[in-house]
KEMAR-273247 format. One record per atom (N, C-alpha, C): residue in three letters; x, y, z. Coordinates in steps of 0.001 Angstrom, whole numbers, padded with zeros to 6 digits, always signed. Example, Ala and Ser with C-alpha at 12.3 -4.5 7.8 and 13.67 -1.06 7.14 Angstrom:
2
ALA+013190-005690+007800
ALA+012300-004500+007800
ALA+013200-003300+007800
SER+012850-002250+007080
SER+013670-001060+007140
SER+012900+000030+007870
END
This chain:
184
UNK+000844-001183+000000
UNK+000000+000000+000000
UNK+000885+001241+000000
UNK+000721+002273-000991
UNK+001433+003269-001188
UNK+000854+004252-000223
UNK+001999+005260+000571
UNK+001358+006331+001322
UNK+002579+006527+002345
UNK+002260+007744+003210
UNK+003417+007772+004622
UNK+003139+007593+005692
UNK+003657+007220+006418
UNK+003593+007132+007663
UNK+004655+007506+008784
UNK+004232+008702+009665
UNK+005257+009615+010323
UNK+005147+008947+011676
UNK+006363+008942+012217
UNK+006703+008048+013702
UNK+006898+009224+014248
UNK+006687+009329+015532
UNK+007305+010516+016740
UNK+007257+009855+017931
UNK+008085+009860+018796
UNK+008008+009909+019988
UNK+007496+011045+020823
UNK+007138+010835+021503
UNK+006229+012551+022180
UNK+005836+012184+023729
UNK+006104+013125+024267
UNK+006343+013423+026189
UNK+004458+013736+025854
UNK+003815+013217+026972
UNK+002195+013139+027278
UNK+001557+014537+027107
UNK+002732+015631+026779
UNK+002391+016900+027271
UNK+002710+017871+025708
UNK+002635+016646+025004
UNK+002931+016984+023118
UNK+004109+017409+022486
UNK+005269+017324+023587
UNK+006405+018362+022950
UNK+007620+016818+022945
UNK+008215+016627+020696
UNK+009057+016011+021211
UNK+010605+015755+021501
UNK+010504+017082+021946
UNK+012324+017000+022897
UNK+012087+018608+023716
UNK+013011+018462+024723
UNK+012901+019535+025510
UNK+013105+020657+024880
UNK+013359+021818+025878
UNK+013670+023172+025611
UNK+014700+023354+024461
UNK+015642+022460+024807
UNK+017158+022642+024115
UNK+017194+021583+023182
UNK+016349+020563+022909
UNK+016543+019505+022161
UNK+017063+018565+022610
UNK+016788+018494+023895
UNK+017052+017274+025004
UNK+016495+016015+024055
UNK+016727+015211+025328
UNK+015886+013790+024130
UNK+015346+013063+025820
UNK+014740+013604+026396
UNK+014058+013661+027849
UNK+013188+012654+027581
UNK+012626+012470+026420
UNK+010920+011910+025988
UNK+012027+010381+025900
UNK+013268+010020+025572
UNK+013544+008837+025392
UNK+013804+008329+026658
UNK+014779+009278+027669
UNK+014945+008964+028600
UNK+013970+008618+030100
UNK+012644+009268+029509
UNK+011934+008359+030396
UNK+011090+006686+030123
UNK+011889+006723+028785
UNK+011641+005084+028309
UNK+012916+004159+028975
UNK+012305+003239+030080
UNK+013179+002186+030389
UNK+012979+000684+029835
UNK+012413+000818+028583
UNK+012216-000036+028466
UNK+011876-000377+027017
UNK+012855-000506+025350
UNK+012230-000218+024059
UNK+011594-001699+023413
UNK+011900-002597+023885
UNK+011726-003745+023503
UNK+010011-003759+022482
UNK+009717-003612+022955
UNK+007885-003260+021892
UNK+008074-002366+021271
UNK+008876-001295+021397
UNK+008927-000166+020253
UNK+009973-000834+018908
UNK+011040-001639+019565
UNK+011826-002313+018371
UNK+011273-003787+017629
UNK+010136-004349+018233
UNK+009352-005691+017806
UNK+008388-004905+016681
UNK+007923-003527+017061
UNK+007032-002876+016388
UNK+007429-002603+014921
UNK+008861-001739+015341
UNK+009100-000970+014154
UNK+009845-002350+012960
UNK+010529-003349+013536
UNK+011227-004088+013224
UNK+010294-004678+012319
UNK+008863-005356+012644
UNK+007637-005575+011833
UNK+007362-004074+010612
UNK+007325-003102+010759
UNK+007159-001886+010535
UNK+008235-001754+009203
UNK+009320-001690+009511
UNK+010440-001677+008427
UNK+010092-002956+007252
UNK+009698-003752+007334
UNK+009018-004785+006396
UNK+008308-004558+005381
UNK+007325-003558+006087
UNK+006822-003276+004856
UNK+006922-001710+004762
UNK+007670-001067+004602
UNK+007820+000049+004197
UNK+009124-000029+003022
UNK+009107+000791+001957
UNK+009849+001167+000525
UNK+011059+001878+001213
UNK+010746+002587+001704
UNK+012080+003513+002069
UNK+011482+004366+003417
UNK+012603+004559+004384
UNK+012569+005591+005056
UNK+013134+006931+004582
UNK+012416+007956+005091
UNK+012810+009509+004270
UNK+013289+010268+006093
UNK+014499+011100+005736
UNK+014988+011657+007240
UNK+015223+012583+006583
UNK+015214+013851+007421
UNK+015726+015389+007467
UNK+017683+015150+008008
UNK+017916+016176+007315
UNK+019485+016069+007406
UNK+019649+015846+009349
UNK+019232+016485+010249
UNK+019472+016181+011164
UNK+019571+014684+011867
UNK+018196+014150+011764
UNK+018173+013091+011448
UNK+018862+011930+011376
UNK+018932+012538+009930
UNK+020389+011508+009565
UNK+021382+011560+010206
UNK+021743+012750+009887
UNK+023549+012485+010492
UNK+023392+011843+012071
UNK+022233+012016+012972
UNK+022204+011638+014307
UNK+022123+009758+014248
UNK+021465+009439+013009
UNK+021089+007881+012981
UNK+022249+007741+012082
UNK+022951+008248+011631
UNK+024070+008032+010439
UNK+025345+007520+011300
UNK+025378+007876+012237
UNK+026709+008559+013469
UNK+026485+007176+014315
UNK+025031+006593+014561
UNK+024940+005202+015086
UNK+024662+003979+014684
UNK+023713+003886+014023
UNK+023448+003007+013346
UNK+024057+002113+012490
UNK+025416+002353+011578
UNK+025901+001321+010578
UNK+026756+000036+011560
UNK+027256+000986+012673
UNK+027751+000208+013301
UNK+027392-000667+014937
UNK+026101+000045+014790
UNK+025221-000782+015930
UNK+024844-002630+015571
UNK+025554-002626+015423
UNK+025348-004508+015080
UNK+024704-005479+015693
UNK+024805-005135+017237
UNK+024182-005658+018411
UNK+022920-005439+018507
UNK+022244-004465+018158
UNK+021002-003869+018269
UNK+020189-004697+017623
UNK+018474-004793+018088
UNK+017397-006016+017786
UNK+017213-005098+016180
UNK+017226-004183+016135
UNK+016473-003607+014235
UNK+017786-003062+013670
UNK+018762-003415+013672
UNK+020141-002485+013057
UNK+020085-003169+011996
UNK+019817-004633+011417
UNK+020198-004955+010052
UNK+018700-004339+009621
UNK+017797-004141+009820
UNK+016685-003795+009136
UNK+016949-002236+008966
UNK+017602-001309+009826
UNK+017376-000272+009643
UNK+018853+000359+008456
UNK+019810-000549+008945
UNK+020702-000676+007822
UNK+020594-000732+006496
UNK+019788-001997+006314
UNK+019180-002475+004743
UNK+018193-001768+004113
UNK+017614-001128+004930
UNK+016353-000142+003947
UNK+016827+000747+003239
UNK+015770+001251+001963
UNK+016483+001998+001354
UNK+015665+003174+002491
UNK+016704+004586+002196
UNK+016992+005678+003054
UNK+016962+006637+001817
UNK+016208+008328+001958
UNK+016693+009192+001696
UNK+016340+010289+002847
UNK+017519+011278+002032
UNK+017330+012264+002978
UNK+017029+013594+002404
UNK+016208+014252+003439
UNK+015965+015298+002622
UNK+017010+016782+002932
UNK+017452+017166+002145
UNK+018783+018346+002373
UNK+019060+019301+001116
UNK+018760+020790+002160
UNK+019229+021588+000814
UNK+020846+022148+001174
UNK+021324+021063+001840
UNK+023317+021534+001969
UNK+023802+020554+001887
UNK+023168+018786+001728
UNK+024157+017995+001333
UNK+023883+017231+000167
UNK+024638+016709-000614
UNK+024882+016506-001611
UNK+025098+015076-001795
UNK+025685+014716-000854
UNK+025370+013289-000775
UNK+025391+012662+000984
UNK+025169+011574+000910
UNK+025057+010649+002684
UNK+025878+009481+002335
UNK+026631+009375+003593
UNK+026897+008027+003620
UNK+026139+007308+004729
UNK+026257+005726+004817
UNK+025985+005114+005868
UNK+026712+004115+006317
UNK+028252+004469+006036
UNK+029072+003347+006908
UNK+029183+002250+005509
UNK+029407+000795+006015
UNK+029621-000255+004678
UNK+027957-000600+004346
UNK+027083+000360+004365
UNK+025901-000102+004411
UNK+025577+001219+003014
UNK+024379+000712+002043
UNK+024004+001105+000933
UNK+023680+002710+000932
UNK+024053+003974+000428
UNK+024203+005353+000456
UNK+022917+005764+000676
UNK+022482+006653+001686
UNK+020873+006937+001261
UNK+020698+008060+000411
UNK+020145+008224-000753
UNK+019549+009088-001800
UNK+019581+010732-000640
UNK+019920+011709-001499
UNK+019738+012789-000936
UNK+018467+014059-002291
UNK+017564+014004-001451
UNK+016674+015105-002458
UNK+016326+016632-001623
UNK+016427+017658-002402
UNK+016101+018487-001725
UNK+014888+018989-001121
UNK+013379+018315-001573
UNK+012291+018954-001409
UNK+011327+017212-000891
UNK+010924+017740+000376
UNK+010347+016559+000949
UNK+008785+015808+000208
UNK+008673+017143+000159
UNK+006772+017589-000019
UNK+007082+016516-001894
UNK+008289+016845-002560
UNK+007863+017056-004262
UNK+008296+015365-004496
UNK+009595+015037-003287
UNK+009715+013558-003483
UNK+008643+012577-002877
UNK+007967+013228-002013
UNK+007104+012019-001375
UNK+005752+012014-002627
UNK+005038+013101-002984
UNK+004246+013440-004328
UNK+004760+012713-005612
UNK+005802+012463-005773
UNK+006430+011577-006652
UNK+006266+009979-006910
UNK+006930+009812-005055
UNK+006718+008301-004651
UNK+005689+007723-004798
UNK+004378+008684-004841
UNK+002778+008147-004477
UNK+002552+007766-006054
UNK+002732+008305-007180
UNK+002942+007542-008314
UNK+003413+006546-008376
UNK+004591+006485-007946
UNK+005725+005231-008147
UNK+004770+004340-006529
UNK+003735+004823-006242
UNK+003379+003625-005143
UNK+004078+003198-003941
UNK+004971+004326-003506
UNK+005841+003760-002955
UNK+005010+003843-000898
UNK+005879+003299-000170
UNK+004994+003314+001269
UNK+006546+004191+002050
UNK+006527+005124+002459
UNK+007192+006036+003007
UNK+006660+006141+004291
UNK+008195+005905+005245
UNK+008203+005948+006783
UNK+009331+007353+007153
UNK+008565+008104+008115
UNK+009429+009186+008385
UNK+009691+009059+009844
UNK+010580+008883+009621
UNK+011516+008858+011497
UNK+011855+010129+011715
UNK+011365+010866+013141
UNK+011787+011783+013705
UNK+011452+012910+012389
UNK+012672+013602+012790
UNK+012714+014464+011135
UNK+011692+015491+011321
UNK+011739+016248+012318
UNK+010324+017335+012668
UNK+010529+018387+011398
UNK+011324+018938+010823
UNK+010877+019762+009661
UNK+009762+019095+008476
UNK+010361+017851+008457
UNK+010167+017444+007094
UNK+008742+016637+007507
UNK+008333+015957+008722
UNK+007437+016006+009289
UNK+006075+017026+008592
UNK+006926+018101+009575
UNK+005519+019526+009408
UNK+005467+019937+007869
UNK+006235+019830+007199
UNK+005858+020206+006144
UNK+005125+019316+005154
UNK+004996+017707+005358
UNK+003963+016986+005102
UNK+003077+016921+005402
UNK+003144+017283+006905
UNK+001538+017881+007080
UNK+000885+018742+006573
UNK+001615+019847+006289
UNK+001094+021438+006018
UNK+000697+020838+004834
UNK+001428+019994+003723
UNK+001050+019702+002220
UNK+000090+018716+002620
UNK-000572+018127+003471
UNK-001504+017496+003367
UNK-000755+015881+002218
UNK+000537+015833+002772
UNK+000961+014684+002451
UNK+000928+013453+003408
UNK+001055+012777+004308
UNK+000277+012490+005794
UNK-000396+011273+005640
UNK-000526+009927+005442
UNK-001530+009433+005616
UNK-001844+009054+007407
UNK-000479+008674+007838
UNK-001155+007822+009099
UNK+000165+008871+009988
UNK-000075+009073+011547
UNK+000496+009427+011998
UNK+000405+008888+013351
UNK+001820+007911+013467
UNK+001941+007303+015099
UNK+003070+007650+016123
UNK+002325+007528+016744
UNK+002579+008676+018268
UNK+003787+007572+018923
UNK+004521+007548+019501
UNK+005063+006514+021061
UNK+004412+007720+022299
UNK+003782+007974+023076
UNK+003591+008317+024108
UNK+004715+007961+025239
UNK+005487+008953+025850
UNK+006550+008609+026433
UNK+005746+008684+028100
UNK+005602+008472+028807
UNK+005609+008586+030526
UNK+006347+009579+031377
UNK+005925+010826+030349
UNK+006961+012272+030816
UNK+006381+013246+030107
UNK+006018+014254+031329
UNK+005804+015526+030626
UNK+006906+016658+030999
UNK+007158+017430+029623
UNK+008027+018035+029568
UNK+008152+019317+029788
UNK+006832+020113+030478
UNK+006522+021616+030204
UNK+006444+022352+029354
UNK+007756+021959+028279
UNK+007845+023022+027092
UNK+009362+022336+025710
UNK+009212+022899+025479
UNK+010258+022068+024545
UNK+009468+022537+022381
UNK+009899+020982+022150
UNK+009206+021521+020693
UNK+008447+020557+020536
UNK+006924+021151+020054
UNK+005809+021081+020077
UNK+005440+020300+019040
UNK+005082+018935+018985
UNK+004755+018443+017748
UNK+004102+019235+016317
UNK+003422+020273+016282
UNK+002842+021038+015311
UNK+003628+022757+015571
UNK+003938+023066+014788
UNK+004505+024732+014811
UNK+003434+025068+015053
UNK+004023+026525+016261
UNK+003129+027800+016168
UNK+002248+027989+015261
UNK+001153+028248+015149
UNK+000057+028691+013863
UNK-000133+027867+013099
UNK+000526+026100+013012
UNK+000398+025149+012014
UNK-001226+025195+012183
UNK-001928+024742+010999
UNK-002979+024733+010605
UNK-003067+023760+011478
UNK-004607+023041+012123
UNK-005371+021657+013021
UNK-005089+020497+012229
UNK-004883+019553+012853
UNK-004906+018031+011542
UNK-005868+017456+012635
UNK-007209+016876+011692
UNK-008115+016175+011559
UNK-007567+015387+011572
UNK-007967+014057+012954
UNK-007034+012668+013376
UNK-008589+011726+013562
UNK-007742+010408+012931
UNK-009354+009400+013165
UNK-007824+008211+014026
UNK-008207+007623+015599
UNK-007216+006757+016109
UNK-007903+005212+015217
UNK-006761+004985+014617
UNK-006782+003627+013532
UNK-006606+002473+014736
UNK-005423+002747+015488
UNK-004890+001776+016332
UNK-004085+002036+017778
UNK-004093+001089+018647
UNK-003412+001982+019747
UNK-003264+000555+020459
UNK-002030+000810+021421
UNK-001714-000261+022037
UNK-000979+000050+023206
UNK-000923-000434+024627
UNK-000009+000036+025905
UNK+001134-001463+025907
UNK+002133-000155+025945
UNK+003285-001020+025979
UNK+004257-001077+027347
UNK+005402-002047+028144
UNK+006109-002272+029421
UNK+006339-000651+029502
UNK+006289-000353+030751
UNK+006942+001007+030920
UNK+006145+002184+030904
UNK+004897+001860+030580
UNK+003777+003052+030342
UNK+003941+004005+028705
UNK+004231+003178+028469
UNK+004634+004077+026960
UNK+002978+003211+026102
UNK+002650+004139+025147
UNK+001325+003973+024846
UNK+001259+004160+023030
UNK+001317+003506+021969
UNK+001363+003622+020802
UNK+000109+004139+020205
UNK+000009+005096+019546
UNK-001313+005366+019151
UNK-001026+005675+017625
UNK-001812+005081+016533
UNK-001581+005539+015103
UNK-003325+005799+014967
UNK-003266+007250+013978
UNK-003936+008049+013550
UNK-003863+008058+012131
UNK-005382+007625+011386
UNK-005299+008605+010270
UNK-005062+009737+009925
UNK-004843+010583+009284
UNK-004819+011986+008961
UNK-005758+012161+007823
UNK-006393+013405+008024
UNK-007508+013679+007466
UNK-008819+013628+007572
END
């Protein structure tokens, strides 16, 4: 089935990373084992994952050589692009180059011809701006067991409302709570 589907982790209180870009919302996860059985199923059937340069270089910097890890050959082997208007190309270690395009909104509009099923990890620019384009099909939450006061806000300031129908939802060890949403 062709379409996207955006992953976030998010503190109960909607914001996902602190003030400074903490990563607070992970650290009150003691526990990922259902989030990696999930996504590990998840990476199966998805065409490619699409990341914002940040992103990347943060999963670029761990991942080729996380070997030990329960989803590292899956997250290794997928195809990957990234979206960047300053790099030119990505590496990923001895693992296959991920595609670099500059415009999130015009490659994912592309893919939906070519049928393709697009997973967006993290990646909050490239995120909001699929939303704003009403590119979006499903959008799933991790609910972390932490609220954060303030930080960055799953939707920008003034982002337009997204109309959510909950498709699916599940409580996972640790109080962490999966919820996927249609969009639209």
């Amino acid at each position: 089935m062709a379409g996207v589907i955006v992953q976030q982790w998010i503190s109960v209180d909607g914001f996902l990373a602190g003030p400074n870009g903490e990563a607070d919302v992970f650290a009150a996860v003691a526990d990922f084992t259902a989030s990696e059985a999930h996504n590990t199923a998840l990476l199966a059937e998805v065409d490619e994952v699409l990341l914002g340069r940040r992103t990347y270089e943060a999963f670029a910097a761990y991942w080729p050589t996380a070997e030990d890890e329960p989803m590292a050959r899956q997250v290794n082997t997928v195809t990957k692009t990234v979206c960047s208007t300053t790099l030119t190309s990505a590496a990923w270690g001895r693992h296959p180059a991920p595609r670099v395009v500059p415009d999130a909104v015009d490659h994912v509009r592309a893919g939906r011809e070519a049928r393709t099923r697009t997973m967006v990890w993290g990646s909050v620019s490239v995120m909001r701006a699929l939303l704003a384009a009403g590119e979006v099909d499903d959008l799933e939450l991790f609910v972390a067991p932490a609220a954060l006061g303030s930080g960055t806000p799953l939707l920008a300031a003034g982002a337009a409302p997204l109309s959510l129908r909950l498709a699916d939802s599940e409580t996972w060890p640790g109080g962490v709570v999966r919820l996927r949403y249609a969009v639209g």
